[in-house]
C-alpha positions as CSV (number, residue, x, y, z in Angstrom):
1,X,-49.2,-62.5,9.7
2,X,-45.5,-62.8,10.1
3,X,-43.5,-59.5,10.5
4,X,-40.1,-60.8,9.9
5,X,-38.2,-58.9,6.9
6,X,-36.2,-61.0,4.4
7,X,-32.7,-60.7,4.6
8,X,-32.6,-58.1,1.2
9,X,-35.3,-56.1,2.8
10,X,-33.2,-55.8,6.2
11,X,-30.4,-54.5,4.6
12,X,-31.5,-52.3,2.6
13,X,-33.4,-50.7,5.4
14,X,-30.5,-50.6,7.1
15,X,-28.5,-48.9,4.0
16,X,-31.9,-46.4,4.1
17,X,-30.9,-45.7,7.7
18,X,-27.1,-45.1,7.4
19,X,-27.8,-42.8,4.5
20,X,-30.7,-40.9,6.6
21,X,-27.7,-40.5,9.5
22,X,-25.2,-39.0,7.1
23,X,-27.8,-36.9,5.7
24,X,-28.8,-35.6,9.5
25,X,-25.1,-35.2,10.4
26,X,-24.0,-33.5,7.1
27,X,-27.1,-31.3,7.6
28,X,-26.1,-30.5,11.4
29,X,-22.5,-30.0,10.4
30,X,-23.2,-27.5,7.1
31,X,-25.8,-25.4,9.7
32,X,-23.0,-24.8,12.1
33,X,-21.0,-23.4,9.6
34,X,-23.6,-21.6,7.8
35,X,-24.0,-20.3,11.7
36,X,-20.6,-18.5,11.1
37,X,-21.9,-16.5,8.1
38,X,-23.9,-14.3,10.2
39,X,-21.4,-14.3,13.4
40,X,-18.9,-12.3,14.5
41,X,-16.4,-14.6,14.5
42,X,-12.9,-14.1,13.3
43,X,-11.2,-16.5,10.4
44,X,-9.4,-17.8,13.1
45,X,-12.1,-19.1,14.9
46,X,-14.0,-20.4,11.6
47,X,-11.3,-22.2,11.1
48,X,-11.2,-23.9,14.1
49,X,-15.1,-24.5,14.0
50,X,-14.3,-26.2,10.9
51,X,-11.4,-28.5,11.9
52,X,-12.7,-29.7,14.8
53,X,-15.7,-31.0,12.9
54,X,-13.3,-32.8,10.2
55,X,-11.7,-34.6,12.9
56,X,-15.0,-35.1,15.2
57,X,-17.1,-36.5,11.5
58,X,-14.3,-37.7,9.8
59,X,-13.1,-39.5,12.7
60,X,-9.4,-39.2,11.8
61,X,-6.6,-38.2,13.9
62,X,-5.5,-34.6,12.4
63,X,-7.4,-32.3,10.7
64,X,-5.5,-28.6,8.8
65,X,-6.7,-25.7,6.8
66,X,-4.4,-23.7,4.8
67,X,-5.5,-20.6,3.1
68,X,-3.4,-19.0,0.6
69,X,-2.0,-15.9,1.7
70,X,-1.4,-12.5,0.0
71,X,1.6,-11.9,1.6
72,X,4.4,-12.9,-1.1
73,X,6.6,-14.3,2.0
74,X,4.2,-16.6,3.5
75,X,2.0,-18.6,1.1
76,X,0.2,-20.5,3.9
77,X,-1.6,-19.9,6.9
78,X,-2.5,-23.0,8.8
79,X,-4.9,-24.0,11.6
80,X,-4.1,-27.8,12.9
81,X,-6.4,-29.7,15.2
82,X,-5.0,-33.3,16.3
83,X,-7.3,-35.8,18.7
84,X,-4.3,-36.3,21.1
85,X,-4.4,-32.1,22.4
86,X,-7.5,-30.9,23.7
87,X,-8.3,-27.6,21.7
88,X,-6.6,-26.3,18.7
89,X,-3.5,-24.2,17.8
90,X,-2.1,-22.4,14.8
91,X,1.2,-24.2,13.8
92,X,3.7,-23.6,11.4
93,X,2.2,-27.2,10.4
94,X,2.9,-27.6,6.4
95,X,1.6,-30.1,4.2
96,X,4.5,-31.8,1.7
97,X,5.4,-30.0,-0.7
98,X,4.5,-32.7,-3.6
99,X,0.9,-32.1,-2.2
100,X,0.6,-28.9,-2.0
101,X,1.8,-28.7,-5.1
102,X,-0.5,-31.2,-6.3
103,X,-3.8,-29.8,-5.2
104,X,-2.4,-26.2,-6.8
105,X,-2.2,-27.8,-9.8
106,X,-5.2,-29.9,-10.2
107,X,-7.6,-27.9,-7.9
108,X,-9.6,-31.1,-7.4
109,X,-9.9,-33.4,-4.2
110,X,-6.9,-35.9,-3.5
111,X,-7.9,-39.2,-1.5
112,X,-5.1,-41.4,-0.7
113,X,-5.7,-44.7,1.8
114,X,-1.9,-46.2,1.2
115,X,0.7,-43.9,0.0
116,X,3.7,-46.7,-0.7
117,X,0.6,-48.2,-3.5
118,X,-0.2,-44.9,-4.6
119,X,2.7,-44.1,-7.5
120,X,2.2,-40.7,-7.7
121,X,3.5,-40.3,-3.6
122,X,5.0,-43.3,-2.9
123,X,8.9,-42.1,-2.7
124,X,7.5,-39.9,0.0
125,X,6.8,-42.8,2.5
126,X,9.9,-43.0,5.2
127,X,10.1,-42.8,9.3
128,X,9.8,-38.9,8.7
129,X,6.7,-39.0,7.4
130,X,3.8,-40.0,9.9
131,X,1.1,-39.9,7.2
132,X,-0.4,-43.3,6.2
133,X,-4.0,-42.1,4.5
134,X,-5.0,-38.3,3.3
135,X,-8.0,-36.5,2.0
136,X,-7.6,-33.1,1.0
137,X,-10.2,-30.7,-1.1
138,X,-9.9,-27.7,-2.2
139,X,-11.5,-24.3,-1.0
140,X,-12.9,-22.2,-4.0
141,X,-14.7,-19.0,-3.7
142,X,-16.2,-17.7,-7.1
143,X,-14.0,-20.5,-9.2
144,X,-10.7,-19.3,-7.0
145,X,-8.7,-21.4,-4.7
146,X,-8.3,-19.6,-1.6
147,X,-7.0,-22.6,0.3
148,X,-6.9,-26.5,0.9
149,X,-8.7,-28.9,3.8
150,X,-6.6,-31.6,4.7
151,X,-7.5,-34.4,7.3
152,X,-5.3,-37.3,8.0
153,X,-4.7,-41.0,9.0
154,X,-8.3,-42.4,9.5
155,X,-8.3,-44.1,12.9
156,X,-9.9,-47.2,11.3
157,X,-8.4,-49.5,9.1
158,X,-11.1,-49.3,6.2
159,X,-9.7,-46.4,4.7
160,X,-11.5,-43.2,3.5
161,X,-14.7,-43.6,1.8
162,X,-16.3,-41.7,-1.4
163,X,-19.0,-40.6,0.7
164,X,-16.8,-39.4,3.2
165,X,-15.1,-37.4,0.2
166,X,-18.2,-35.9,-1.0
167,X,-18.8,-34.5,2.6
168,X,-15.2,-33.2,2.8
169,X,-16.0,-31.4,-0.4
170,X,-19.7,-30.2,1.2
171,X,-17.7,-29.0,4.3
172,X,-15.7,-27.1,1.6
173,X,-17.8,-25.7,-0.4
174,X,-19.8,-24.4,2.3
175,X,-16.7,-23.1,4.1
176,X,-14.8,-21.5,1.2
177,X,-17.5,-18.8,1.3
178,X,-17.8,-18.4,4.8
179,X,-13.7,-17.5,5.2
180,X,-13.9,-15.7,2.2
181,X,-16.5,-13.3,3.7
182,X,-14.4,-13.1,6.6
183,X,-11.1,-12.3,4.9
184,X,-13.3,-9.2,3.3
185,X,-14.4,-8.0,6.5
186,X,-11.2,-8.3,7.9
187,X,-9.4,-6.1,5.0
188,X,-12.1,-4.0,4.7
189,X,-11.6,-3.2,8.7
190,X,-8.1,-2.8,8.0
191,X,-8.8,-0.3,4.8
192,X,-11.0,2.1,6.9
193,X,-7.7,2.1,9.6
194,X,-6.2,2.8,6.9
195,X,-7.9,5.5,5.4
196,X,-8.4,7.3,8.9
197,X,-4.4,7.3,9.4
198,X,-4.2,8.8,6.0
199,X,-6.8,11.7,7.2
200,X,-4.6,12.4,9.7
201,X,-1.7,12.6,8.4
202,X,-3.1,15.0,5.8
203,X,-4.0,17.1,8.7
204,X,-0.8,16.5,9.9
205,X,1.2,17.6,6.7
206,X,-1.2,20.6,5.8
207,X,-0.5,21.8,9.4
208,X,3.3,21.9,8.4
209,X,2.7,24.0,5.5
210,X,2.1,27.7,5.3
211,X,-1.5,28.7,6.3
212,X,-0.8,31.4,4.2
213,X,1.8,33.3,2.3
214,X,3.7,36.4,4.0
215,X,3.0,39.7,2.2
216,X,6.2,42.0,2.8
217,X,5.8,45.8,1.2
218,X,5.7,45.8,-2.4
219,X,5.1,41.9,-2.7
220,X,2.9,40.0,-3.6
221,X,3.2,36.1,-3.0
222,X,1.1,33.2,-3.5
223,X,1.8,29.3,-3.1
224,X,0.3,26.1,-3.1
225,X,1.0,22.3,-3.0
226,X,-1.4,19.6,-3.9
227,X,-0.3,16.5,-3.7
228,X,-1.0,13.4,-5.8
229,X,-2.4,11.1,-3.1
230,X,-4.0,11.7,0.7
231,X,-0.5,13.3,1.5
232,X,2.8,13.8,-0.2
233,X,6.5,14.5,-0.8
234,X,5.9,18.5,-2.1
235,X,7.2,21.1,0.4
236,X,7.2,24.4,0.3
237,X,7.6,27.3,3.1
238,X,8.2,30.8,4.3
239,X,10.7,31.6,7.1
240,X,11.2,35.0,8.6
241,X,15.2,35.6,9.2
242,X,14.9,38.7,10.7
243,X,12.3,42.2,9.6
244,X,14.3,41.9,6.6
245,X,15.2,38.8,5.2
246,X,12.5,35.9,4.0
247,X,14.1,32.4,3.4
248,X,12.2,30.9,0.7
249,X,12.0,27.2,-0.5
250,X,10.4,24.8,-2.5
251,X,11.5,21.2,-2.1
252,X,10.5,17.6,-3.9
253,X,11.1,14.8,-1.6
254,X,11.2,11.1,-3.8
255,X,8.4,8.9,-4.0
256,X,4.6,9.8,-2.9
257,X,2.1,9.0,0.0
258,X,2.8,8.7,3.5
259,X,6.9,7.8,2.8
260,X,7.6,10.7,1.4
261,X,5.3,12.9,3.6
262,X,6.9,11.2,6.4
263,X,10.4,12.1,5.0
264,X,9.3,15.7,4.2
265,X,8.4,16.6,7.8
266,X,12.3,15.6,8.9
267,X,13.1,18.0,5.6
268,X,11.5,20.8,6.8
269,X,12.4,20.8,10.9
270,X,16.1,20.6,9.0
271,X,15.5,23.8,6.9
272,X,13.9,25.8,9.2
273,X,17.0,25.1,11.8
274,X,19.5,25.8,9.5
275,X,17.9,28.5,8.1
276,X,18.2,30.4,11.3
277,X,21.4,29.2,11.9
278,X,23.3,29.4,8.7
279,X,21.2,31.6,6.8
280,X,24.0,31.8,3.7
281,X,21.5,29.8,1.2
282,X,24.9,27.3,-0.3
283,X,26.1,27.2,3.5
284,X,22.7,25.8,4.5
285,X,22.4,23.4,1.6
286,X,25.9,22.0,2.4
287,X,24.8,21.2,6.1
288,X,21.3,19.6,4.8
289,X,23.2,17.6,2.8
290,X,25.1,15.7,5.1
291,X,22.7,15.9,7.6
292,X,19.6,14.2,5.0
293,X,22.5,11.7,3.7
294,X,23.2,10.4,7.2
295,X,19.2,10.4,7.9
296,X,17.6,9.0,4.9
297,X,18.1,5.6,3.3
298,X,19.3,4.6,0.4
299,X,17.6,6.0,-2.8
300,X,15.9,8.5,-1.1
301,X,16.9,12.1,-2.0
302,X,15.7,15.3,-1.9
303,X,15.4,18.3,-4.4
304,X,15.7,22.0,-3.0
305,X,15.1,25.6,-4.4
306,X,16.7,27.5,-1.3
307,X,16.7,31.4,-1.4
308,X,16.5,34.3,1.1
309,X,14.8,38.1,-0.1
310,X,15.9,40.5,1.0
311,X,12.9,43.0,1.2
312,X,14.9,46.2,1.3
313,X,17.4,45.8,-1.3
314,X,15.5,43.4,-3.2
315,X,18.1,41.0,-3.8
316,X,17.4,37.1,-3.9
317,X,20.5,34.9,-2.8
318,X,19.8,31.3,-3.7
319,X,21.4,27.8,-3.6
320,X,19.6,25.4,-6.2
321,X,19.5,21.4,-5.3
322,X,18.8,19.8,-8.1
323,X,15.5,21.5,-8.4
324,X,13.7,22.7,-11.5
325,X,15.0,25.9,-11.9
326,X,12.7,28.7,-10.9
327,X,11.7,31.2,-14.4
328,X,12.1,34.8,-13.2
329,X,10.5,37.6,-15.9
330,X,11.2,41.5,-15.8
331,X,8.4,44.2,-16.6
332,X,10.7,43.9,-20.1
333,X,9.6,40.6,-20.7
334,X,12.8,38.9,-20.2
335,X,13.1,35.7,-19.1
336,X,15.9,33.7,-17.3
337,X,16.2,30.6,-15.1
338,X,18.0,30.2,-11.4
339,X,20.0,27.1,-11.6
340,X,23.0,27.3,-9.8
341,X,23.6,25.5,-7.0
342,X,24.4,21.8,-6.9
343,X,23.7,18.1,-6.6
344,X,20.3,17.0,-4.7
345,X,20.4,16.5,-1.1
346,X,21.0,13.1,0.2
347,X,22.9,11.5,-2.7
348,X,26.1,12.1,-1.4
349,X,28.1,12.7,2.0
350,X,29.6,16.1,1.3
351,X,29.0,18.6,-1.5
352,X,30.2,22.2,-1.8
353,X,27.1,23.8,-3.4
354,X,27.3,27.2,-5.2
355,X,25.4,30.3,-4.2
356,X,24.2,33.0,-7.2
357,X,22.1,36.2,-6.7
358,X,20.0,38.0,-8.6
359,X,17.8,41.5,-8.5
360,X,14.1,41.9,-8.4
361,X,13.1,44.8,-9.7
362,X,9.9,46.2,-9.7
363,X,7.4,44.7,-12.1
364,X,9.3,41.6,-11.8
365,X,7.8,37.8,-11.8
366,X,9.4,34.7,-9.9
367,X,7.9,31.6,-10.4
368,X,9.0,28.6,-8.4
369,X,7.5,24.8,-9.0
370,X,8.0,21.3,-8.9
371,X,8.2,18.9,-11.9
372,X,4.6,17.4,-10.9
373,X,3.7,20.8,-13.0
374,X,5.9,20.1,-16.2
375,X,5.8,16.7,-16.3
376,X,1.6,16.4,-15.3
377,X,0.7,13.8,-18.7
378,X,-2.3,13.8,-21.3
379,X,-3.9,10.7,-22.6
380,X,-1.4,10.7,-25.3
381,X,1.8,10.7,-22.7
382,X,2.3,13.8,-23.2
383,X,3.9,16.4,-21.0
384,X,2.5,19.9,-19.9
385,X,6.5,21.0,-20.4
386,X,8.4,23.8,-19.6
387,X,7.0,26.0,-22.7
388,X,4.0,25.7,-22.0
389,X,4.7,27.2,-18.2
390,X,6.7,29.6,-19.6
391,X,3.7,31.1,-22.3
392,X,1.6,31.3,-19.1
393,X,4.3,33.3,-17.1
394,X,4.7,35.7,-19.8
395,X,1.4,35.8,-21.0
396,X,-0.7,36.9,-17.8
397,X,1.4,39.8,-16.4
398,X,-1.7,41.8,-15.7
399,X,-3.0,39.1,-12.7
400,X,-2.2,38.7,-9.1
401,X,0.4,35.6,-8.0
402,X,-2.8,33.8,-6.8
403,X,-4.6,34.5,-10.2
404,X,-1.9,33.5,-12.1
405,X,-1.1,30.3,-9.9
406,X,-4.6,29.0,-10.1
407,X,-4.6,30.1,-13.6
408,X,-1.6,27.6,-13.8
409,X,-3.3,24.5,-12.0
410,X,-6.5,24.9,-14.4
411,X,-4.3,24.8,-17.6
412,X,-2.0,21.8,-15.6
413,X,-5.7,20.2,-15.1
414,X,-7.2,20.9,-18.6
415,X,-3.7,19.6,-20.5
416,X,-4.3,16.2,-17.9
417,X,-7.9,15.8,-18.9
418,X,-9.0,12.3,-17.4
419,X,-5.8,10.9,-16.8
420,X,-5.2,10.6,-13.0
421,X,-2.6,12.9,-11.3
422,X,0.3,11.5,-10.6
423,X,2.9,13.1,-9.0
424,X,2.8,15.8,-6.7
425,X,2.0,19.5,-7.4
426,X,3.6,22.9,-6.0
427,X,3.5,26.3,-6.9
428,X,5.1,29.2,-5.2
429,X,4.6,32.8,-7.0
430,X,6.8,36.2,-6.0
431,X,5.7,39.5,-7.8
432,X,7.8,42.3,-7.1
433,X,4.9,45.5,-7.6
């Protein structure tokens, strides 16, 4: 019995065989990748796993992966492999604009074997431009493009094939996930650094603030910041002059988190030198001023309640930058507001600031805060406000300055209901007994 095939048979045996091949060698290259899921490697090195087996399968003489980056001032990240180096590099390597632009647009693979016949890139084609055939898919993770594979000039003359298309797009689909997963890890690494800094510079800044609030004879004083993120731009603080004299100050630095904490540091090593030095409350502020203008940049400011107590005669000189004005109450009931002073510090070079004085008598109330108290908002938009800070001052005469600060924060808290804190919160209280 013969056991010669007929010609048909033969070749389609042999079509059986190439088809069993590419099966085998799209199998072998998706497990390699699928490898990567559950490895340590970095995107970098994915992406190198990845080009080298677009040029080493593809047989084609570059291959490039460019992931869209989150960075508003770089929108690619490339990796390039070309046959003619022996490993891989990341180069500043960008595809044409017109083809970027295309596979942005469209989200769907591109397969060009002759550009100057292809009428959508044919004006592209020039000594400059070393690209004679292109495929190039897309990456999509969860329905969004993340990034594009691109391999180029097939080192035979026959051109890209569908099936090789369809196992670019395998390669892609299979790779899209793995970077993806990587890209998570890698900000999620970065987000725990993050979060650990943040600790610490909480420590940091609560470290700079008063452990707790001096008690001279016949005061009572109470104080408190609590800032809208990890740390903040609230500052207040205590500074003995001499067995006498008590600088006080409450200061809001611009802007929140680690900025403003950062700038609120260099606020307070400024006060707490010139304090000692100049301790005249509009004679400090002046110096501050220049010294925060030349410091800080620009838009960055700095409003300051400055006064020194005098704990013998009872006497408060102050200098007022800008800041909400403090609401001082007698044992009458009366209420009036400290306000002179001047222009915040660090808006301009040179400022004479006033300096006022007032008496604290006994049974009198002084309450100093930022506008993260007045301006705290509802659901509706609406503001806590100075009235309402004001019924509270006069209302509760009977409790302690810490009483009647927390008393404060849980009405601020209550007026907020859900909505999210968002500005920083300080609260300095002096009861003359």
């Amino acid at each position: 019995m013969s056991t010669d095939l007929s010609p048909e048979k033969a070749r389609r045996l042999e079509q059986e065989n190439i088809r069993l091949r590419r099966a085998v060698e799209e199998l072998s290259i998706l497990n390699e990748i699928a490898t990567a899921i559950s490895s340590s490697l970095s995107i970098d090195q994915i992406i190198e796993l990845i080009v080298n087996k677009c040029v080493k399968h593809l047989k084609v003489e570059q291959a490039a992966v460019m992931l869209l980056e989150q960075q508003q001032d770089q929108m690619f990240k490339t990796m390039v492999r070309r046959t003619d180096r022996s490993g891989s590099n990341i180069l500043p390597f960008r595809l044409d604009a017109e083809l970027t632009g295309w596979m942005l647009k469209h989200e769907r693979p591109l397969l060009i074997n002759d550009f100057q016949q292809d009428e959508r890139f044919s004006r592209l084609v020039g000594d400059d431009f070393p690209i004679h055939s292109l495929m190039s898919v897309p990456l999509l993770a969860k329905q969004k493009m993340i990034g594009i594979i691109t391999v180029f000039n097939k080192k035979s003359d026959e051109g890209f094939t569908v099936d090789e298309q369809r196992l670019l797009t395998i390669i892609a689909t299979q790779s899209a996930q793995v970077i993806e997963n990587a890209r998570l890890l890698v900000e999620e690494q970065a987000l725990t650094i993050m979060r650990e800094e943040m600790r610490m510079a909480n420590e940091i800044q609560l470290n700079l603030l008063p452990k707790k609030a001096p008690q001279p004879p016949g005061y009572d004083i109470a104080g408190i910041t609590i800032p809208a993120k990890e740390v903040g731009g609230d500052y207040y603080d205590f500074i003995d002059i001499d067995e006498n004299r008590l600088a006080i100050c409450v200061a809001d630095i611009t802007g929140k988190g680690l900025p403003a904490a950062m700038l609120m540091s260099n606020v307070q090593a400024t006060i707490r030198s010139q304090s000692l030095l100049l301790p005249a409350p509009n004679t400090c502020m002046l110096n501050a001023n220049s010294l925060m203008f030349r410091s800080t940049g620009t838009g960055k400011f700095v409003t300051m309640f400055y006064g020194i107590l005098d704990t013998e005669t009872h006497r408060l000189a102050y200098c007022n930058a800008g800041h909400d004005a403090p609401m001082l109450v007698d044992k009458d009931q009366n209420l009036s507001q400290l306000d002179v002073g001047g222009v915040v510090l660090g808006f301009v070079p040179h400022y004479n600031y006033k300096e006022a004085a007032v008496d604290l008598p006994a049974g009198s109330r002084l309450l100093l805060y930022s506008d993260g108290i007045t301006e705290a908002l509802n659901g509706d938009a609406e503001e806590f406000g100075d009235a309402a800070l004001q019924k509270l001052l006069l209302e509760h005469r009977s409790l302690s300055s810490q009483e009647l600060l927390e008393k404060i924060v849980a009405a601020v808290k209550v007026h907020a209901g859900a909505t999210p804190q968002s500005d920083d919160m300080t609260i300095v209280v002096i009861t003359r007994e």
